[in-house]
C-alpha positions as a Markdown table, in Angstrom:
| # | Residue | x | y | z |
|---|---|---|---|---|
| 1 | Unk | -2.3 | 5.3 | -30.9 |
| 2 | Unk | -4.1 | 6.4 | -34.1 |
| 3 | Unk | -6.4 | 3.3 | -33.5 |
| 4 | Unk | -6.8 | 4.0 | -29.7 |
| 5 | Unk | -8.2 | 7.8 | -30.4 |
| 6 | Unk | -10.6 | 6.2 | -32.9 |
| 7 | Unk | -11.5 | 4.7 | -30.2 |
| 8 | Unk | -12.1 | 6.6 | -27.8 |
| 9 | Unk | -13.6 | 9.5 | -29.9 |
| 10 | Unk | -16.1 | 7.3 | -30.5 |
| 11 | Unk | -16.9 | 6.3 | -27.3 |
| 12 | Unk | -17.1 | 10.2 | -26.4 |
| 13 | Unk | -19.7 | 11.2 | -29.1 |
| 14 | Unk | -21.6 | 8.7 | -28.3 |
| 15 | Unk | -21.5 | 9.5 | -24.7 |
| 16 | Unk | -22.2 | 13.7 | -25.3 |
| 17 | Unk | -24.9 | 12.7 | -27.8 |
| 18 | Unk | -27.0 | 10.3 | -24.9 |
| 19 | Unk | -26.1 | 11.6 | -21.5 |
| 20 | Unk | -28.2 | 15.0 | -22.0 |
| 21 | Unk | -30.9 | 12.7 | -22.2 |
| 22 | Unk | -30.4 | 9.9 | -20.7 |
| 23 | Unk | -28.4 | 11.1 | -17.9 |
| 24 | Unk | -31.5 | 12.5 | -16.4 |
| 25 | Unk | -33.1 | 9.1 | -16.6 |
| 26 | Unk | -30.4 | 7.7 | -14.8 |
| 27 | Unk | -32.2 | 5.0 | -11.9 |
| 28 | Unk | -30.7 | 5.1 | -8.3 |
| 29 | Unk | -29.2 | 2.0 | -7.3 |
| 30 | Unk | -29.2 | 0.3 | -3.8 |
| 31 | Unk | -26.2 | 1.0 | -1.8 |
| 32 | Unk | -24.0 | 2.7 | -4.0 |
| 33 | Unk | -21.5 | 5.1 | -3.8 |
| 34 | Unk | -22.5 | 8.0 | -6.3 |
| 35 | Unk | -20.0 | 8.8 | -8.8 |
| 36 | Unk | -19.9 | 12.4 | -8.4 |
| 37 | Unk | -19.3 | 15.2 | -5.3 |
| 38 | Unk | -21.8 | 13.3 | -3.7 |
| 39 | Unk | -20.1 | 10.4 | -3.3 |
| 40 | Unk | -16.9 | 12.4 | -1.9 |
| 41 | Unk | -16.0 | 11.3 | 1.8 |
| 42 | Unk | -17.8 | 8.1 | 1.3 |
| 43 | Unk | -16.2 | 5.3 | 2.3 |
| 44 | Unk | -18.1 | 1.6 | 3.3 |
| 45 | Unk | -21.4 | 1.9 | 1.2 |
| 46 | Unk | -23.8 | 2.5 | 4.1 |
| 47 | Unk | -26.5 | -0.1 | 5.1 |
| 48 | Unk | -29.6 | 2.1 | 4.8 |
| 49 | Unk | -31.7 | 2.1 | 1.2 |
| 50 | Unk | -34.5 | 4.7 | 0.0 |
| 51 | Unk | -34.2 | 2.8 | -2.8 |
| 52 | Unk | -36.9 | -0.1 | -4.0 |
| 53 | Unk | -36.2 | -2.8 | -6.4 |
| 54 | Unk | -38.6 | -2.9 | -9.5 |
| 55 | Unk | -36.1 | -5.2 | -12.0 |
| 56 | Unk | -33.2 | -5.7 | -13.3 |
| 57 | Unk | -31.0 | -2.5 | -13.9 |
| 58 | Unk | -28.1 | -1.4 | -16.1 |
| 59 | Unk | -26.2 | 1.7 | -15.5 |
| 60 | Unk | -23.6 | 2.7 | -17.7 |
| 61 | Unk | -21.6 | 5.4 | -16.1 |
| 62 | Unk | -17.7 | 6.8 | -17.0 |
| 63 | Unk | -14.8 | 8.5 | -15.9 |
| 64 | Unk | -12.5 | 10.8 | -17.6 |
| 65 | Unk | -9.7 | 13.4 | -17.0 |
| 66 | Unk | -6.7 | 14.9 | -18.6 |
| 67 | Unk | -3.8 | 17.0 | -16.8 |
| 68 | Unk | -1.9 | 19.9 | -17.9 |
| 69 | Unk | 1.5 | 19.3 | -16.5 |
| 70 | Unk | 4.4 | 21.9 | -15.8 |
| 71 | Unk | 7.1 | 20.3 | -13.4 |
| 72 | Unk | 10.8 | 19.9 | -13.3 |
| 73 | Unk | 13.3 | 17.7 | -12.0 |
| 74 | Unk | 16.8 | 17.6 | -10.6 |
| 75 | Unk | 19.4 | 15.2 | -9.5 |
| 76 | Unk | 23.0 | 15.2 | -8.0 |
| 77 | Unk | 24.5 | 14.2 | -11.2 |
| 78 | Unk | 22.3 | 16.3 | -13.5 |
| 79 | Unk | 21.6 | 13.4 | -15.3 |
| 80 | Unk | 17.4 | 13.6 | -15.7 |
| 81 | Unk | 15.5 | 14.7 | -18.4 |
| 82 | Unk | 14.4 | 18.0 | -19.3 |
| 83 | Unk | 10.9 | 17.8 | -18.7 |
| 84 | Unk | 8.3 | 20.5 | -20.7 |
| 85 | Unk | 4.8 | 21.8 | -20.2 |
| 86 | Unk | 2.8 | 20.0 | -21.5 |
| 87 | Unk | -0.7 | 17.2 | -21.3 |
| 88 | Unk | -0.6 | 14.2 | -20.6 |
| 89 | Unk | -2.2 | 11.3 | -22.2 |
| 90 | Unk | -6.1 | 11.9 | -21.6 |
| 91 | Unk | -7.8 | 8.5 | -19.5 |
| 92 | Unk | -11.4 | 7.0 | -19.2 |
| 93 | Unk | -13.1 | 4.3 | -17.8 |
| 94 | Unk | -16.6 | 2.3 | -18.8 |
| 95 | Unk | -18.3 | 1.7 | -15.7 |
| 96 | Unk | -21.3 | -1.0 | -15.7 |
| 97 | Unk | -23.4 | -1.0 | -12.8 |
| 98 | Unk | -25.9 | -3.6 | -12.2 |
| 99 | Unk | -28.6 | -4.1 | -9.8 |
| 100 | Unk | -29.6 | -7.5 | -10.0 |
| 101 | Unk | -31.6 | -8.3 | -7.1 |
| 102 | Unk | -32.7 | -6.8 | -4.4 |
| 103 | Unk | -29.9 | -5.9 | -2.4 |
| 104 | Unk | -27.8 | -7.4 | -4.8 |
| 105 | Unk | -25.5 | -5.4 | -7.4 |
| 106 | Unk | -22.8 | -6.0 | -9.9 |
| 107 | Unk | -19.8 | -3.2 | -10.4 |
| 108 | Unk | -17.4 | -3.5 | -13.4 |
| 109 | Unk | -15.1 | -0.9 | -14.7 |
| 110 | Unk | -12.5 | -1.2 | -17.7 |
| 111 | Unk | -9.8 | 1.0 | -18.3 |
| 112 | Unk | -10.6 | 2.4 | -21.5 |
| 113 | Unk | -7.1 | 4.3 | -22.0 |
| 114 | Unk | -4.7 | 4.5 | -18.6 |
| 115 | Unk | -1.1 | 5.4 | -18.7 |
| 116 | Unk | 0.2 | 2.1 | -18.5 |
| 117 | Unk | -2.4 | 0.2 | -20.9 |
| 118 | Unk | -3.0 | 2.8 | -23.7 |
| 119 | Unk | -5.8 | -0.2 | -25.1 |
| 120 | Unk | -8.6 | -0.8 | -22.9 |
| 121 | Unk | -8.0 | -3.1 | -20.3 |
| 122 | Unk | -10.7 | -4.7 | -17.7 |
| 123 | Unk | -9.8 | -3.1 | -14.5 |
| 124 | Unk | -11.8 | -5.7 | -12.6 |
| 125 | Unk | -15.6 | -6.2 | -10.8 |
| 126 | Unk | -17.5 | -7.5 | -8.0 |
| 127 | Unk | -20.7 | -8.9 | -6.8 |
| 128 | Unk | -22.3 | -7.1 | -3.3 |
| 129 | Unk | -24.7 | -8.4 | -1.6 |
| 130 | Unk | -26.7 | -6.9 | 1.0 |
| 131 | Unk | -30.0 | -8.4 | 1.3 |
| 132 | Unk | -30.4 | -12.7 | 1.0 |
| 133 | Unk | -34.1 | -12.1 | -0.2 |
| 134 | Unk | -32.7 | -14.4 | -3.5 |
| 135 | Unk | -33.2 | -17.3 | -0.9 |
| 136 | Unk | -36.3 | -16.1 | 0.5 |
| 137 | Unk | -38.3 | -13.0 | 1.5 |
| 138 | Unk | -36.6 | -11.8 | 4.4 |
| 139 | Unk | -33.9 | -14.5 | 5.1 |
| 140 | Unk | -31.5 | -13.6 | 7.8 |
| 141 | Unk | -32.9 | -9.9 | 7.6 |
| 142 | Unk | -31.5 | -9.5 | 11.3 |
| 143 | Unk | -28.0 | -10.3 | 10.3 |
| 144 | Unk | -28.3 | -8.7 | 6.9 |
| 145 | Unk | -29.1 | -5.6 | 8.3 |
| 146 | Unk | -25.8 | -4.8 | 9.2 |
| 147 | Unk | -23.6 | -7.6 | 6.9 |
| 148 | Unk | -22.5 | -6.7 | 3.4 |
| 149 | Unk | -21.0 | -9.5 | 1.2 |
| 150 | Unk | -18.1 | -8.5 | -1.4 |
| 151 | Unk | -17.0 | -11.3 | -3.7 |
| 152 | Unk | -14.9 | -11.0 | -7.2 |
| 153 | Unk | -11.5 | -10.0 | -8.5 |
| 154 | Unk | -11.0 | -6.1 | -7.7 |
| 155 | Unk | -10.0 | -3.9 | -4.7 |
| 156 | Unk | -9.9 | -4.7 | -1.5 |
| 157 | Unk | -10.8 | -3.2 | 1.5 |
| 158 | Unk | -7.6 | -2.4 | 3.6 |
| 159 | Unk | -7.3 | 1.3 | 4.6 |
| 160 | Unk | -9.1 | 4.4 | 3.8 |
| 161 | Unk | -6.7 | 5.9 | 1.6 |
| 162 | Unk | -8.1 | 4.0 | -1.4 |
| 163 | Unk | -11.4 | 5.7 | -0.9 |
| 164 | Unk | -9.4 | 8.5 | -1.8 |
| 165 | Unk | -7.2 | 7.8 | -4.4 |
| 166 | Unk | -7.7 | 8.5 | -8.3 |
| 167 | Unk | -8.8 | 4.9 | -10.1 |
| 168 | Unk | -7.5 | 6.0 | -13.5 |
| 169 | Unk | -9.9 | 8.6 | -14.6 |
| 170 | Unk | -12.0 | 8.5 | -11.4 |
| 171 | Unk | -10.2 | 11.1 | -9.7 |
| 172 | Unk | -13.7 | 13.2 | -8.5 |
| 173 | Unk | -12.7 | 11.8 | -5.0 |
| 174 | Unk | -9.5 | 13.0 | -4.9 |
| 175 | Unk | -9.2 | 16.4 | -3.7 |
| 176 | Unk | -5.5 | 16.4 | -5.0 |
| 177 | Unk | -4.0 | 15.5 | -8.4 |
| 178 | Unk | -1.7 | 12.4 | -7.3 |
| 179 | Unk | -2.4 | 9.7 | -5.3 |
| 180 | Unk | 0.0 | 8.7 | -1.6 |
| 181 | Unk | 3.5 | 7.6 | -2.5 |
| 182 | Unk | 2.6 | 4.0 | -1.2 |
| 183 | Unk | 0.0 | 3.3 | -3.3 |
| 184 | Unk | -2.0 | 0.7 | -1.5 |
| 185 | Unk | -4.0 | -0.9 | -4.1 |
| 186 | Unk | -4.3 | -4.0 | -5.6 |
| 187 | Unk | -7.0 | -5.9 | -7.7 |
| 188 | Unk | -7.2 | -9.7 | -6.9 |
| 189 | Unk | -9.5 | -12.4 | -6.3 |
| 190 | Unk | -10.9 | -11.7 | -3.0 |
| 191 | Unk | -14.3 | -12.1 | -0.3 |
| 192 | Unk | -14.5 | -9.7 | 1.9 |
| 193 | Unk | -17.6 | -9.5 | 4.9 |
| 194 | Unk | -18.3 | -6.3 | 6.1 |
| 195 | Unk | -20.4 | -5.2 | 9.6 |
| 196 | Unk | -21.8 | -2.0 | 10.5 |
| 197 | Unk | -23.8 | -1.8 | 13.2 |
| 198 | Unk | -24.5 | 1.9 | 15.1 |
| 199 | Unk | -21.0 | 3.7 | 13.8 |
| 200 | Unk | -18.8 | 0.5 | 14.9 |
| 201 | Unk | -17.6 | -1.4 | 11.6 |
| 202 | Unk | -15.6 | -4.5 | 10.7 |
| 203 | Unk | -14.4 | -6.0 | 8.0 |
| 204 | Unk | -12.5 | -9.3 | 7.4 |
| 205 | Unk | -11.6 | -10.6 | 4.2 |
| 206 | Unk | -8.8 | -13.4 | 2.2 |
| 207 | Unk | -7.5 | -13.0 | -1.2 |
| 208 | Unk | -4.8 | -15.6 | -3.1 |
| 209 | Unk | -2.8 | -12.6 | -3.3 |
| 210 | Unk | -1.9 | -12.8 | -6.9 |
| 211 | Unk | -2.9 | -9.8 | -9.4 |
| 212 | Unk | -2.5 | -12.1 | -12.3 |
| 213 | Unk | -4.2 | -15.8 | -12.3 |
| 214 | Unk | -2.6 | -19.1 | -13.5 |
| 215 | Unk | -3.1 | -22.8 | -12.7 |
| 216 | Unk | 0.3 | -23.5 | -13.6 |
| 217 | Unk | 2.0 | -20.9 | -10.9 |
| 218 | Unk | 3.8 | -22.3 | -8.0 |
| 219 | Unk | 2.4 | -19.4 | -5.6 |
| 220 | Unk | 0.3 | -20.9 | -3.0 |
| 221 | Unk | 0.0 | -18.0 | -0.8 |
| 222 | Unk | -2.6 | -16.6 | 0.7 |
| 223 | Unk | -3.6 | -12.5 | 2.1 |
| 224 | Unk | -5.6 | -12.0 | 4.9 |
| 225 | Unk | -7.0 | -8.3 | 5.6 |
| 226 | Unk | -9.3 | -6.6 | 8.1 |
| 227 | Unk | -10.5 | -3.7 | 9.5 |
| 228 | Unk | -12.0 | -2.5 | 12.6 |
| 229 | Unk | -13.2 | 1.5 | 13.3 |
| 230 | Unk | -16.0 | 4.1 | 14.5 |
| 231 | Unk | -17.5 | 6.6 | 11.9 |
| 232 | Unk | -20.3 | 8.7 | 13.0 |
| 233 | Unk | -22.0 | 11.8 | 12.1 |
| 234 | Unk | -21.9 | 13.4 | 15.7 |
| 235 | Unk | -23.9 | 16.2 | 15.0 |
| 236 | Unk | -25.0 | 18.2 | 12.3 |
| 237 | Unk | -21.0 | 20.2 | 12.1 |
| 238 | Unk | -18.9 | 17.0 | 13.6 |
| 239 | Unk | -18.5 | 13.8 | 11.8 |
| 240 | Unk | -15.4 | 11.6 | 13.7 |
| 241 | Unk | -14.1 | 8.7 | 12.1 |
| 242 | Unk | -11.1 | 6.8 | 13.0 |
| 243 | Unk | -9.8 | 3.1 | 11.4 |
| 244 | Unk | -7.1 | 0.5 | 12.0 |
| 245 | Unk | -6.6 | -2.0 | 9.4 |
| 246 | Unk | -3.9 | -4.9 | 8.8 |
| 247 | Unk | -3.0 | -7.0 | 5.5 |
| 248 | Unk | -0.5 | -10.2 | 6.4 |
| 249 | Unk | 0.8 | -12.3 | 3.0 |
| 250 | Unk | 1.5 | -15.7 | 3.9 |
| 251 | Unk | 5.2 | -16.7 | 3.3 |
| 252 | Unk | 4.4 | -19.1 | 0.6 |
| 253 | Unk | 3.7 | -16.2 | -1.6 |
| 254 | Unk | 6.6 | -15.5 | -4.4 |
| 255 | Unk | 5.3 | -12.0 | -4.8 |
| 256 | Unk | 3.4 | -9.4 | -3.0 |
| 257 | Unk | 1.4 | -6.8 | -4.5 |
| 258 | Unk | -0.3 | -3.8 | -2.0 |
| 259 | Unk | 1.8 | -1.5 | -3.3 |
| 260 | Unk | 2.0 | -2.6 | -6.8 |
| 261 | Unk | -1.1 | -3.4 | -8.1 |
| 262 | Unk | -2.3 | -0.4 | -9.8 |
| 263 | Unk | -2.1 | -1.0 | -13.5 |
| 264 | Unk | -3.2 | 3.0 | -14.7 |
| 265 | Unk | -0.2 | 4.1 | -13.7 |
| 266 | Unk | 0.5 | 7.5 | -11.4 |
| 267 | Unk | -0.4 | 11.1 | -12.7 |
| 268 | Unk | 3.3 | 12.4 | -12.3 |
| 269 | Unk | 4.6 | 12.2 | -15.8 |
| 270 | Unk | 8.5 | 11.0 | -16.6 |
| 271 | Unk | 9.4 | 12.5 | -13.3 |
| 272 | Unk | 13.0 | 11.0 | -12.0 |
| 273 | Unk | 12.5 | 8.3 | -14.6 |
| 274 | Unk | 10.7 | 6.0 | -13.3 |
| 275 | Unk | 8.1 | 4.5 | -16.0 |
| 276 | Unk | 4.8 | 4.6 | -15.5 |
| 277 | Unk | 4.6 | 4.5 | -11.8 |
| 278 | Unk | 7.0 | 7.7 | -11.4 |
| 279 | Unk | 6.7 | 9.2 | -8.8 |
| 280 | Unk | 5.4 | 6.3 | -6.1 |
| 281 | Unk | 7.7 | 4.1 | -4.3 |
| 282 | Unk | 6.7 | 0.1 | -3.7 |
| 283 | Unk | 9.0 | -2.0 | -1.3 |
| 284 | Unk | 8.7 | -4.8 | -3.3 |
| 285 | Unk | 8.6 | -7.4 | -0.4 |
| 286 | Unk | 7.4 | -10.9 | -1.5 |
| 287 | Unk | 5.7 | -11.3 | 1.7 |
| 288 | Unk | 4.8 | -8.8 | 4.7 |
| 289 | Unk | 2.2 | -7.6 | 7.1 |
| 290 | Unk | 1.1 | -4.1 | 7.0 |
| 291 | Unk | -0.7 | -1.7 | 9.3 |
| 292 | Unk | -2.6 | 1.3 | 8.6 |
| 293 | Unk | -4.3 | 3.6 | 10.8 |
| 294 | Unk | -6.6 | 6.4 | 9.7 |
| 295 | Unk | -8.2 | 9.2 | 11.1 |
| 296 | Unk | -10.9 | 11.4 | 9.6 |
| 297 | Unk | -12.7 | 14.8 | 11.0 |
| 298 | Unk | -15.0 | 17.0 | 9.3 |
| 299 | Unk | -16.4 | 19.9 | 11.4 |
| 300 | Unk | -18.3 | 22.1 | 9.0 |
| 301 | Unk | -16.2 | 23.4 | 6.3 |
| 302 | Unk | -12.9 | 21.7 | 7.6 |
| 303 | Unk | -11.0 | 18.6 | 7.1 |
| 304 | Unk | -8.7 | 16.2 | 7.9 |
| 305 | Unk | -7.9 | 12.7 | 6.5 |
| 306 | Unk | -4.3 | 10.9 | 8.0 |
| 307 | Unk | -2.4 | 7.8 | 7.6 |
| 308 | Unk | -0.2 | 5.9 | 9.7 |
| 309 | Unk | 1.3 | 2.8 | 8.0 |
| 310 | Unk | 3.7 | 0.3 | 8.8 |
| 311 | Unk | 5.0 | -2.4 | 6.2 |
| 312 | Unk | 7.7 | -5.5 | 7.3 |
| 313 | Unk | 9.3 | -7.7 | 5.2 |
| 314 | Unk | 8.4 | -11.2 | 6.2 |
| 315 | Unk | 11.2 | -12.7 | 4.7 |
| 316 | Unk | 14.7 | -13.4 | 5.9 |
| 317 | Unk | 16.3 | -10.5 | 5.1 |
| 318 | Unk | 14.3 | -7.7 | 6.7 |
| 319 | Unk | 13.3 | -4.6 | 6.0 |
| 320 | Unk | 10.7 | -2.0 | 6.9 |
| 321 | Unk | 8.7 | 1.5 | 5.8 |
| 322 | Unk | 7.1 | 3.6 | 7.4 |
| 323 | Unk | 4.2 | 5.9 | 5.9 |
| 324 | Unk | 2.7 | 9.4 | 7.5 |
| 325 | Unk | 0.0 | 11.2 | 5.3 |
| 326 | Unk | -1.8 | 14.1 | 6.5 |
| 327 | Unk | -4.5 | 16.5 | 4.5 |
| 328 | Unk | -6.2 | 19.6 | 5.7 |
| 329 | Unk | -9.0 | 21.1 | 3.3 |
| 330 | Unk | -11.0 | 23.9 | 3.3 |
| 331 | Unk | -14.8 | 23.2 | 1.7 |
| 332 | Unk | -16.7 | 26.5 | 0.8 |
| 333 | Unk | -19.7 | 27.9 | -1.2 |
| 334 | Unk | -23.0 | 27.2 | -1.1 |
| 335 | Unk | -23.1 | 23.1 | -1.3 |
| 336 | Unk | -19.3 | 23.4 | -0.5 |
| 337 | Unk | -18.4 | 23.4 | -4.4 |
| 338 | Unk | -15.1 | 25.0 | -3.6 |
| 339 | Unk | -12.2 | 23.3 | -1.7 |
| 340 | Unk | -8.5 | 24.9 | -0.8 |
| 341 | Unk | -5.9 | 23.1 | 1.5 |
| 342 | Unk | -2.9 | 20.6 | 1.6 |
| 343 | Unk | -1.3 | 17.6 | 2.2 |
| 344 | Unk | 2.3 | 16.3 | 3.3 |
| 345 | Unk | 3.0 | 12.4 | 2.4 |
| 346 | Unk | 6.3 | 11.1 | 3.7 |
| 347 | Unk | 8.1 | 7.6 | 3.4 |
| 348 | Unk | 10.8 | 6.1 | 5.3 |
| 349 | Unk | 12.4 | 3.0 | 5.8 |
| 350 | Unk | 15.1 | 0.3 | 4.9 |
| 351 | Unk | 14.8 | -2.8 | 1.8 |
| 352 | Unk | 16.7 | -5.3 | 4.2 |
| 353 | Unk | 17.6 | -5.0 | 7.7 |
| 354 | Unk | 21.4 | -4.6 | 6.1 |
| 355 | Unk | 20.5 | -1.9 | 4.3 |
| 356 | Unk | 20.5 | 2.2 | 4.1 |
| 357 | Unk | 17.7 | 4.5 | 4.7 |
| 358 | Unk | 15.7 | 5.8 | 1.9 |
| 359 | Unk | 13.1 | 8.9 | 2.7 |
| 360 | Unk | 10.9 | 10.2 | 0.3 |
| 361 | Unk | 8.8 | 13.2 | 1.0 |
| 362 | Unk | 6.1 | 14.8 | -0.8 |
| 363 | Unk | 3.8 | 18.1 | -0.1 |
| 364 | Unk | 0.7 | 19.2 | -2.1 |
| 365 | Unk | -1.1 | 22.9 | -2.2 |
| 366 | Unk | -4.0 | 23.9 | -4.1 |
| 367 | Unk | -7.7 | 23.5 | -4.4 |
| 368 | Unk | -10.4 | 22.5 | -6.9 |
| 369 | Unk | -14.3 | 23.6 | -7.8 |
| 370 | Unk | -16.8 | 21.6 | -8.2 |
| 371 | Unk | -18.3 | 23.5 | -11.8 |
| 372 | Unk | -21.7 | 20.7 | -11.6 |
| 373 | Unk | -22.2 | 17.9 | -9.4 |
| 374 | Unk | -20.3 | 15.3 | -12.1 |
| 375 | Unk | -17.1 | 17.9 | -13.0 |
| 376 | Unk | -14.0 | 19.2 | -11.4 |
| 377 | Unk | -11.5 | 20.7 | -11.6 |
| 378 | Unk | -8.0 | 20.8 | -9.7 |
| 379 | Unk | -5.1 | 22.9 | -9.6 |
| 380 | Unk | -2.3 | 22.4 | -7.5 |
| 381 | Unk | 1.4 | 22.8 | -6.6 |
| 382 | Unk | 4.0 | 19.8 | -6.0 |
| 383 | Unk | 7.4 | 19.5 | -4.4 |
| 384 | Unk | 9.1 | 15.4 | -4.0 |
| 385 | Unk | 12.3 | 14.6 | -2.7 |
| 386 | Unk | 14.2 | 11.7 | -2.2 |
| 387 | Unk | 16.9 | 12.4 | 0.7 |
| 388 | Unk | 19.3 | 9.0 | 2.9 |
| 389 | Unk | 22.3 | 7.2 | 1.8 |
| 390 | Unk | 19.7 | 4.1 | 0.6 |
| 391 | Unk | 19.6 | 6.5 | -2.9 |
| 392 | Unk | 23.2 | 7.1 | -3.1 |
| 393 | Unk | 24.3 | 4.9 | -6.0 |
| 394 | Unk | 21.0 | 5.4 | -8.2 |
| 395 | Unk | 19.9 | 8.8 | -9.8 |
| 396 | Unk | 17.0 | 9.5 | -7.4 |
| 397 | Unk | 20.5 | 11.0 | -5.2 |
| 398 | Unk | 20.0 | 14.4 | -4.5 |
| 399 | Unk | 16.5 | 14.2 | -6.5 |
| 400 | Unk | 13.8 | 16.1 | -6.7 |
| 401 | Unk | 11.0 | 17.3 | -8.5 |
| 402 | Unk | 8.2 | 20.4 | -8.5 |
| 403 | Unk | 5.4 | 22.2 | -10.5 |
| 404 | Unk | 2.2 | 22.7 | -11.3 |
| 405 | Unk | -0.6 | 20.1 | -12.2 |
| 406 | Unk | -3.6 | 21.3 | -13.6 |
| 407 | Unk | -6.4 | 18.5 | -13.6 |
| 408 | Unk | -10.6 | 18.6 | -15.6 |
| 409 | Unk | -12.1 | 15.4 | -14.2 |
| 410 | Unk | -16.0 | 14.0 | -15.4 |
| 411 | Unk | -17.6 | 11.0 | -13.2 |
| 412 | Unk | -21.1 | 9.9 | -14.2 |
């Protein structure tokens, strides 16, 4: 730990000694999704550039944020930890942005301290491409207009909710402090084709669906995910969106991971016990196709962002969950800097088709303020519970958990 903090310490001098000036000198890249309030509500990076190529560019960006945690916990046999008030562990990323080409650009984030890897740890990275002027001036322009190429070993594209979620220490996107209770995420080897074309969008993509890469593994399955949705800016109050996506894992796969691919690890601290993913629930299916449907309004001020999600156990045995996810938020001010509102997550389902229910349900109240376009902060209130005889013989029976979380993030 003492090593880590060198570390990092280091890292954050340098970085408060150079951003006042070099921040400023910071270039725009092409299609990018800014890492700040502007890039909140952004999902696909859209296919329109003010932005002109003049060479190759680095941009070194980062992410941190540290919570102040007061929550406790219960259970029908008592038999939980006390839990204090108290931080938690502070987290940061290194982002490396590179515009290579026109219409071409490199991402690449490491983990430079997470929950789960207190050393730094490459998160992953991709290549997107949205111009083929590398061939030649102009090739396939008409196609290329509304195509984006993704290609490398990182997230994929299935849902909205990862737009959303906290990535470590880039939580400036999420206007709460956790992220849904299936957490789908997952970083692999993927290529993913992307069309927008007048508010209609698609996206198709394949992954090996392994998180962790060997030549020797027996796993030759494969993950096939898409997408299909409207998202328009109706008028200068009303922007509509609405999204249905699916993610199928061949059965030759040994082990599945949508909702267990994360490796920061969730923002609940030692709540009911459960390592470093406390607080989140996977279903641990080997193989299984999944559905998520997701609606999004903004008129003026308000909000709303909703799942849907179905997940079934292509195996033998059986099994299925279901996930509902609504949020309502309030953004005020004068560039809407200030955000109140809430959200209720809910999870319900069976392991095998043998098996008892297990519910999990979750609600969030609070707000955040935006202090500069690059900082926020994030208070909020918490309440989980884990209710159906599926918990009976395991100590989330009768459990339950609730506080405060208190959240300062930076995204540059």
């Amino acid at each position: 730990m003492k090593s880590q903090a060198k570390y990092i310490t280091a890292f954050l001098l340098a970085f408060i000694m150079g951003v006042s000036s070099a921040y400023a000198q910071q270039k725009p890249l092409q299609y990018f999704r800014a890492p700040g309030q502007a890039g909140v509500n952004v999902f696909e990076t859209p296919k329109t550039t003010d932005v002109e190529f003049d060479g190759l560019y680095v941009r070194v960006g980062g992410d941190f944020a540290l919570q102040f945690q007061g929550i406790s916990q219960s259970n029908e046999g008592d038999s939980l930890a006390e839990l204090g008030n108290n931080f938690n562990l502070p987290t940061a990323n290194l982002n490396l942005d590179v515009q290579l080409d026109e219409g071409v650009r490199m991402h690449l984030r490491t983990y430079l301290s997470s929950r789960h890897h207190t050393e730094s740890y490459v998160k992953g990275g991709y290549m997107q491409i949205d111009r083929l002027d590398f061939i030649s001036e102009d090739f396939a322009e008409g196609l290329m207009d509304y195509l984006t190429i993704r290609v490398g070993m990182d997230q994929i594209n299935y849902g909205d909710a990862h737009f959303r979620r906290s990535d470590n220490a880039a939580a400036i996107y999420n206007p709460f402090v956790g992220n849904y209770i299936m957490d789908n995420f997952t970083t692999e080897p993927f290529m993913e084709f992307t069309y927008q074309n007048s508010g209609f969008l698609g996206v198709i993509g394949a992954t090996n669906g392994r998180l962790n890469q060997s030549v020797t593994s027996s796993d030759e399955g494969i993950v096939l995910f898409g997408k299909l949705g409207y998202d328009k800016q109706l008028n200068e109050d009303l922007r509509f969106r609405l999204t249905g996506s699916f993610y199928n894992s061949s059965e030759e796969s040994t082990r599945d991971y949508i909702y267990g691919g994360d490796r920061a690890g969730s923002r609940y601290y030692a709540v009911m016990e459960g390592g470093d993913f406390s607080g989140r629930f996977n279903p641990g299916f080997a193989t299984q196709t999944a559905f998520q449907i997701n609606p999004f309004v903004k008129f003026q001020g308000l909000e709303f962002f909703g799942i849907f999600e179905t997940t079934s156990n292509n195996g033998d045995a059986g099994g299925s969950f279901n996930q509902i996810g609504a949020e309502v938020l309030y953004r005020f001010g004068a560039n809407e800097d200030i955000y109140i509102g809430g959200r209720y997550n809910m999870v319900s389902g069976e392991v095998s088709d043998a098996a008892a229910t297990q519910e999990i349900s979750r609600i969030n109240f609070g707000g955040g303020w935006f202090m500069t376009e690059n900082v926020l902060t994030k208070l909020e209130y918490v309440s989980q519970s884990y209710d159906g005889d599926g918990w009976n013989t395991s100590l989330y029976n009768g459990g339950e958990f609730s506080g405060i979380m208190l959240e300062a993030v930076i995204s540059f």
